[in-house]
N, C-alpha and C positions, 0 to 999 in steps of 0.2 A: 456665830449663832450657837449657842447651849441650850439645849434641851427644846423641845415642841411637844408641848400636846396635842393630840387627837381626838378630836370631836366626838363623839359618836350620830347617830343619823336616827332620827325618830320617827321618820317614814321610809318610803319602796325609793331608791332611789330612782330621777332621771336625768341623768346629764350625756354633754355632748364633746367629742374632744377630739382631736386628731393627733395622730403617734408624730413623735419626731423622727428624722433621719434615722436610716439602721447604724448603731454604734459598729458591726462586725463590716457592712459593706462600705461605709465610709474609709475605716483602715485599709481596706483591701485596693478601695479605688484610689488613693491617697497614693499609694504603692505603684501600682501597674505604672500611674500618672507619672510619676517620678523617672521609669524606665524606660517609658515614651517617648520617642522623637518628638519635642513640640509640646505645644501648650495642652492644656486638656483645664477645662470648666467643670468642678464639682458640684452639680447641683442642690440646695436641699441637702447640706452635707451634716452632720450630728455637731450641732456647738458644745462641745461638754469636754470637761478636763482629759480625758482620754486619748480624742481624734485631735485633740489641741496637740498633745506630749507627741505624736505621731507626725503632725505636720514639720510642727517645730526641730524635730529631730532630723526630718531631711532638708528643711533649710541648714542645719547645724551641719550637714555631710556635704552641703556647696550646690543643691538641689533647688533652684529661682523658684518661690510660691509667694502669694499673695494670699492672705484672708481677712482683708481690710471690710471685706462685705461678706455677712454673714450667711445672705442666700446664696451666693458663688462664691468656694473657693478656686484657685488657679495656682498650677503646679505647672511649670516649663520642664520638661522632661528632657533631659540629655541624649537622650538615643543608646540608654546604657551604661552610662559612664557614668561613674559616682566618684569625684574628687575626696569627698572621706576630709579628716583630720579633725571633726567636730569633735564638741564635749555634750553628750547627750544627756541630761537630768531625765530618766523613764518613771519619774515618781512613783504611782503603783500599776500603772499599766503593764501588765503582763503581755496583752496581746502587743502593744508598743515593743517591747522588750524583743518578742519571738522577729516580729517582720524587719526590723530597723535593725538586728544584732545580722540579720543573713545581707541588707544592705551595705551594711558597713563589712561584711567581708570583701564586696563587691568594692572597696575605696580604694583609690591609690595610693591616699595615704592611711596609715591607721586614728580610728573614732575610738574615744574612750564612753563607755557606757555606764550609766550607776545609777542606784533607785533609793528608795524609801526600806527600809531593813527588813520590812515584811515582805518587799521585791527581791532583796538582795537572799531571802529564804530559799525562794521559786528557783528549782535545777534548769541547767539550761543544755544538761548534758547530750541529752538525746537530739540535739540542733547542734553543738558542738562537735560533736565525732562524722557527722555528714556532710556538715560542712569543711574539715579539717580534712575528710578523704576524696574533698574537690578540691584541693590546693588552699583553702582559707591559711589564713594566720590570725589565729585565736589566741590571745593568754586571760582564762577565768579565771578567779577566786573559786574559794573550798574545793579544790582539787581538780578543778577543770568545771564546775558543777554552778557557778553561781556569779552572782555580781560582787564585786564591781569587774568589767570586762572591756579587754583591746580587743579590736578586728578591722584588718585592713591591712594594707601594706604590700601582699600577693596576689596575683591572676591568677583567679576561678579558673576549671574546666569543667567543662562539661562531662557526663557519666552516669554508673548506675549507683544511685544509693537506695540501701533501707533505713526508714525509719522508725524509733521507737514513739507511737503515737498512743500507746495506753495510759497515758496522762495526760495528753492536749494533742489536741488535733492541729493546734496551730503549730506546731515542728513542721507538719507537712507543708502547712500553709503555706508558713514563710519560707520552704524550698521551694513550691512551686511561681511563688512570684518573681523570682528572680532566674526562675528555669530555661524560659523562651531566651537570655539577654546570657544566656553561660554558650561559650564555644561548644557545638555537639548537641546542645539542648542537656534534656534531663531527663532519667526514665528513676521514676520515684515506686517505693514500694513499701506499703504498710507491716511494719511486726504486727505478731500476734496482737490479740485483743485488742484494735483501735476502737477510740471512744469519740462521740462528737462528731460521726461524719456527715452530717450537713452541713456542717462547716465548713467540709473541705469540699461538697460541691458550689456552696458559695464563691469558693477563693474561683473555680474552674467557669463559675457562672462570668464573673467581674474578669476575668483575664480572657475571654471568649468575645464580651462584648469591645474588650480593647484590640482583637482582631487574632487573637493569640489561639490556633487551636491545641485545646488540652486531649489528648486522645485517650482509651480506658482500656487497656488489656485484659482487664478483671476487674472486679468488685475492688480491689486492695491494692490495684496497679496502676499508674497513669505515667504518659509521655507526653514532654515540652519539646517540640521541635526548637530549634536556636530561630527565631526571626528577628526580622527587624521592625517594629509596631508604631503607629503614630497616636497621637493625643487627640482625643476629642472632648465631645460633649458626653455627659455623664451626669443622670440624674441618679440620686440613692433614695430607693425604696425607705417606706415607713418602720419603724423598730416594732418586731413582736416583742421581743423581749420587757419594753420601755412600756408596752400595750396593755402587756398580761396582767399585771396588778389594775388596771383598769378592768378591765374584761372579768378578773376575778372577782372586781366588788358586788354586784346584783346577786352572785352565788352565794356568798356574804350575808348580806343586809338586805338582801329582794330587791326587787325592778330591775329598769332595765338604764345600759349603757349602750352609745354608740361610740365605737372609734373609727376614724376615717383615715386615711392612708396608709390603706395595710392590703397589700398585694395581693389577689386572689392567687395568683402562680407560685408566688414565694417560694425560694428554696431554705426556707432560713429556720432552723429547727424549732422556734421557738412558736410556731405557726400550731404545733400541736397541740396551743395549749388549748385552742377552738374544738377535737375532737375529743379532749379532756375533758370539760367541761359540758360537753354534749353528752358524754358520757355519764357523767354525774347528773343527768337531770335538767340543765339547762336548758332552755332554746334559745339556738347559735343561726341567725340570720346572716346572709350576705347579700350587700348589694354594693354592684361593683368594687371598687376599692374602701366598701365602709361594712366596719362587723356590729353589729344589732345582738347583745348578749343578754335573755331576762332569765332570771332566777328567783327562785322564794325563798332564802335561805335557809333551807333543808338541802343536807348534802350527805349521800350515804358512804360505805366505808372504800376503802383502792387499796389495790397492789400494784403497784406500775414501775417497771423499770425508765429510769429517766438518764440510761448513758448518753443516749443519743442528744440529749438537751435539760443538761444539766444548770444552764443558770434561770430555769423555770421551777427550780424543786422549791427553793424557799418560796415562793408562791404557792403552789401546790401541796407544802407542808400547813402552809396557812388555811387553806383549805381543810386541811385533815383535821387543824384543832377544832373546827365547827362540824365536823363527822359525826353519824349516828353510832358508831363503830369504828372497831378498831383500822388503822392505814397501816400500809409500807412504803418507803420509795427503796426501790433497789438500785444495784448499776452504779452507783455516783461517788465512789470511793474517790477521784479526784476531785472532787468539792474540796475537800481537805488543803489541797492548795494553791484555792481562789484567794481572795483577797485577805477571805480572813480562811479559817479551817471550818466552813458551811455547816457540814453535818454537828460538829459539837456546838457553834454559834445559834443552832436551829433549835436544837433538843433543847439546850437551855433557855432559852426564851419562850419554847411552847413548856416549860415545866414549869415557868414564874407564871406564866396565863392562866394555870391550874391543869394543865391538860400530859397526863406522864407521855414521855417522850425518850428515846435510847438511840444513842450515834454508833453503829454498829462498824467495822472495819468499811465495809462500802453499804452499808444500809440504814436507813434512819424508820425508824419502829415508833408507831402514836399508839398510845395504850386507849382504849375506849373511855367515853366521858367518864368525868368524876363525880361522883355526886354531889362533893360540894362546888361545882359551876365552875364560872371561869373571875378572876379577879385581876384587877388592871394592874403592872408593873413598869417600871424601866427598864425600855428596850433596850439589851446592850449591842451595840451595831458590831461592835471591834472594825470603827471606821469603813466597814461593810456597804456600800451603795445598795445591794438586794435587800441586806437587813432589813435598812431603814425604813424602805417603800414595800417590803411585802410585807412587814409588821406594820406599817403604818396601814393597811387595809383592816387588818385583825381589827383597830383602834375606832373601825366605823361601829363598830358591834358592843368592844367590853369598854366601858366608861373606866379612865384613871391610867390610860399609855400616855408614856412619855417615851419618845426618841431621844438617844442620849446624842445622836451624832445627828443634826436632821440636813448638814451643810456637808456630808458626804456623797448625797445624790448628784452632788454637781459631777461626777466621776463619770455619769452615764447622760444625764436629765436635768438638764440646770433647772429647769422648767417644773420639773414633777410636784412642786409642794401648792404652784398656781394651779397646776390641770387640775391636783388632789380635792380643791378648795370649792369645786364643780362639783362632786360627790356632795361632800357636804351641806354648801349650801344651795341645793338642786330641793 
């Protein structure tokens, strides 16, 4: 698929739609499942290029799974034990990369790991040197720092590591999933400045219901006792993440949307983007597991730090180019090495819309509207899955977007361009 246009919408919208599987807890539960005694049933788990490169990677390390059926997947879990010697393809899955690289240390034999060149950009350092000072046998590219990558071959121990999490929260992640299954357990502890930690109560959520308790000495500290855990049943929550471009279009383009399968408890960062939005004006209804979002598209100006849930900013910046006033997002200096580099990817697309825009070291700055309006361009995704879909809400409003990449959401939402089509013709 080359290139899509987007419609624009010539009334309030109202449509109806329900979130897919969470892209973050499916990886997670994929994992634990794999380390489990026994079978475990993923319910409801995210079909999309991502949690696919994830499964497939522990089939690839000798890990029995099944996903012939797309409402259950089924992972037979070894009780610990990772045979390893696979060849793992991580295309651009970064979070793949983090959980599946701390797997494969765990192999008796060594797994060879390697991505897509924009994967092979992504440091893998700050999981290499912790895992290295539990016994792993590592050899990376660019100096320790990158793909392509062996791991496997030595027995883990258990112990105290710190990790460097000011760049992704998933270094932790992927040490704590494999925490409970190391001799001794694990007692993990955050460097300065970590980013993204709802993410890492996610991983403590998903390893907690696999029977694992995660303990918290601090805000920045947590202990994995060593047990021995079995497989179950496992349904995955609905994606905010996959949500938010829905839930953002009525702030948009007016009326209202509902999305159903989205948690009331949720620990998943990306939940905020409900008090965001309420913030701005909205009203944010709930009932039970379905969110009710109307808006007029009038949206006034923000400052918001977004370290905490950063793959919501490109939404959020979308929001800012329909601002009465000028925005900031702060905090998100690892946007820079998401899929594509977020923060420049962003500014330059809100600057072809007509709306000035500046990618600051960790800030992205929206200059107040232009006089002369906004004017439709080609979205450049740089193969970006968030581009695609939070510019493609922009395209409810300015007549003449095109998506240059619109076959990159399969990466998250293979689904997203049907739910989108709801908007539209609602």
């Amino acid at each position: 698929m080359r290139g899509r246009s987007v419609n624009t919408v010539s009334r309030p919208l109202r449509a109806r739609l329900s979130a897919p599987g969470s892209k973050s807890v499916t990886h997670r539960a994929l994992v634990a499942a794999a380390l489990a005694r026994g079978p475990s049933r993923i319910h409801n788990p995210l079909i999309a290029d991502d949690s696919r490169i994830t499964l497939d990677g522990l089939a690839a390390m000798g890990i029995p799974v099944d996903r012939s059926d797309d409402r259950v997947w089924t992972v037979e879990g070894l009780g610990g034990r990772v045979p390893g010697g696979g060849r793992i393809d991580l295309e651009f899955s970064g979070t793949s990369l983090r959980f599946l690289l701390c797997v494969a240390a765990m192999g008796r034999k060594p797994s060879a790991l390697d991505g897509a060149p924009r994967l092979r950009e992504r440091p893998i350092g700050a999981l290499v040197d912790p895992l290295s000072s539990l016994g792993a046998r590592i050899e990376a590219s660019a100096g320790g720092d990158g793909l392509p990558a062996t791991a496997g071959g030595s027995p883990l121990q258990g112990g105290e590591v710190e990790v460097d999490a000011s760049a992704s929260s998933q270094f932790a992640s992927g040490l704590m999933l494999i925490g409970a299954r190391l001799p001794g357990g694990l007692s993990l502890r955050l460097g300065p400045n970590p980013v993204s930690l709802p993410y890492i109560e996610v991983t403590a959520e998903v390893l907690e219901e696999f029977g694992v308790e995660v303990g918290r000495p601090d805000e920045h500290a947590f202990r994995l006792e060593a047990c021995d855990y079995s497989g179950r049943e496992f349904r995955v929550e609905g994606d905010y993440s996959s949500a938010s471009y829905f839930l953002a279009a009525p702030a948009i383009a007016g009326g209202r949307v509902r999305v159903e399968n989205l948690r009331e408890d949720s620990r998943q960062a990306d939940a905020r983007m409900l008090t965001i939005l309420s913030d701005l004006g909205c009203r944010v209804e709930r009932d039970g597991d379905a969110v009710t979002v109307e808006g007029a598209g009038e949206l006034p100006g923000f400052d918001l730090d977004l370290g905490d849930a950063p793959d919501i900013a490109p939404t959020v910046a979308v929001l800012g180019l329909f601002s009465r006033e000028a925005c900031r997002i702060r905090g998100v200096a690892h946007l820079r090495i998401k899929e594509s580099d977020r923060l420049e990817v962003v500014a330059a697309n809100l600057r072809a819309l007509g709306r000035g825009a500046r990618a600051l070291p960790d800030t992205l700055e929206i200059d107040p509207p232009s006089p002369e309006g906004y004017k439709g361009a080609l979205i450049h995704t740089a193969a970006d899955h968030r581009m695609a879909m939070a510019f493609a809400v922009a395209g409810l409003r300015i007549p003449g977007m095109i998506i240059d990449d619109p076959a990159c959401v399969s990466k998250s939402n293979p689904a997203f361009w049907t739910q989108f089509e709801t908007l539209t013709d609602s």
